[in-house]
C-alpha positions as CSV (number, residue, x, y, z in Angstrom):
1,X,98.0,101.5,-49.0
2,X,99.2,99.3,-46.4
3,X,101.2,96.3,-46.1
4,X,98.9,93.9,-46.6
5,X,97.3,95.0,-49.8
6,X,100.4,96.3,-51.2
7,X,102.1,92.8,-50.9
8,X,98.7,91.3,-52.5
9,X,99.4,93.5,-55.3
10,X,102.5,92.4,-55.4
11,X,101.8,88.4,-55.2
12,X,99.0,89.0,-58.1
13,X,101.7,90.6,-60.5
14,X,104.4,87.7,-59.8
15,X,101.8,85.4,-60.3
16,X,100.4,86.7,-63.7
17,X,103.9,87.4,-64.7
18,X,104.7,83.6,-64.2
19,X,101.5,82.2,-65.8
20,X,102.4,83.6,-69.0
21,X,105.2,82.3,-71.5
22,X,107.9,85.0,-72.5
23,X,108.5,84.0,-76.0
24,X,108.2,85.8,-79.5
25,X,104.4,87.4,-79.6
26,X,103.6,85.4,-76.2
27,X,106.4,87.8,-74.5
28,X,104.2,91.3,-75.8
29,X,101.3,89.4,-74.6
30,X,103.3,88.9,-71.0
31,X,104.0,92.7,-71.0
32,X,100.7,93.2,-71.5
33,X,99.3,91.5,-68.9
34,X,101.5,92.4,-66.3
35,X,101.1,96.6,-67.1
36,X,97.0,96.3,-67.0
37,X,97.7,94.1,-64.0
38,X,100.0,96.8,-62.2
39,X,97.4,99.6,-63.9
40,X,94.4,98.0,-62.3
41,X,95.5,97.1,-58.6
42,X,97.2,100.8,-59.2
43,X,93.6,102.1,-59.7
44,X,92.3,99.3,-57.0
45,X,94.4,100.7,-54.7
46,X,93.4,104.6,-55.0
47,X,90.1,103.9,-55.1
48,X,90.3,102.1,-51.4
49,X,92.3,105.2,-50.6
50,X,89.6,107.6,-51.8
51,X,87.0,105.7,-49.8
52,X,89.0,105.5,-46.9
53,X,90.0,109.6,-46.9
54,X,87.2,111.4,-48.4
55,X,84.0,112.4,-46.8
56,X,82.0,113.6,-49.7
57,X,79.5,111.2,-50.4
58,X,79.9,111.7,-54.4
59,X,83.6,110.4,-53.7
60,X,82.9,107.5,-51.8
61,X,79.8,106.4,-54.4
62,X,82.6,106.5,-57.2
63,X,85.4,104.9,-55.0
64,X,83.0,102.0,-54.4
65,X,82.6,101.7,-58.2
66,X,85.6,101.5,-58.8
67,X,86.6,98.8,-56.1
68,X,83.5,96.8,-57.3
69,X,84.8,97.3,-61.4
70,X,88.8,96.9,-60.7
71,X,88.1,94.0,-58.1
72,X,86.2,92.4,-61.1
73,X,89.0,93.1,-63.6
74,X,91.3,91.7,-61.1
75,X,89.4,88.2,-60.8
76,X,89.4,88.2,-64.9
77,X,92.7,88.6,-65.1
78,X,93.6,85.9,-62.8
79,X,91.3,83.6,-64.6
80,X,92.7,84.8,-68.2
81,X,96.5,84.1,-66.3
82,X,95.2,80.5,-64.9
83,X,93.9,79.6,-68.6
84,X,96.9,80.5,-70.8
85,X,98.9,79.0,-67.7
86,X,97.3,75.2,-68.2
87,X,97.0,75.9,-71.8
88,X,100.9,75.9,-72.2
């Protein structure tokens, strides 16, 4: 991963982890946002690698997936962050 997508991954968990209250049952809630944040730019990022590096075609096909899925999941996240953020 390079530096530019590991320091996007890294502004996208700072910013979820700041959108969200730590308090009582809204602090699990923070810890979970921020692990299936880190777990999906982790798989994000591997699947850009596995695109970039492979040359079998079944590989790449599933690497795309993946970027198109995670990238989605990314982009609900930030909207689920953004919501609880203006809801507080």
């Amino acid at each position: 991963m390079n530096l530019v997508s590991r320091s996007a991954a890294i502004a996208g968990v700072v910013a979820l982890s700041l959108a969200l209250p730590a308090r009582g049952q809204d602090a699990n809630d923070k810890i979970f946002a921020d692990r299936a944040a880190a777990s999906n730019m982790a798989e994000l990022a591997e699947a850009k690698l596995a695109l970039d590096q492979s040359q079998n075609d079944n590989v790449r096909k599933f690497a795309r997936r993946m970027i198109q899925d995670h990238g989605a999941t990314g982009d609900a996240l930030t909207t689920l962050a953004k919501a609880v953020q203006s809801a507080a």
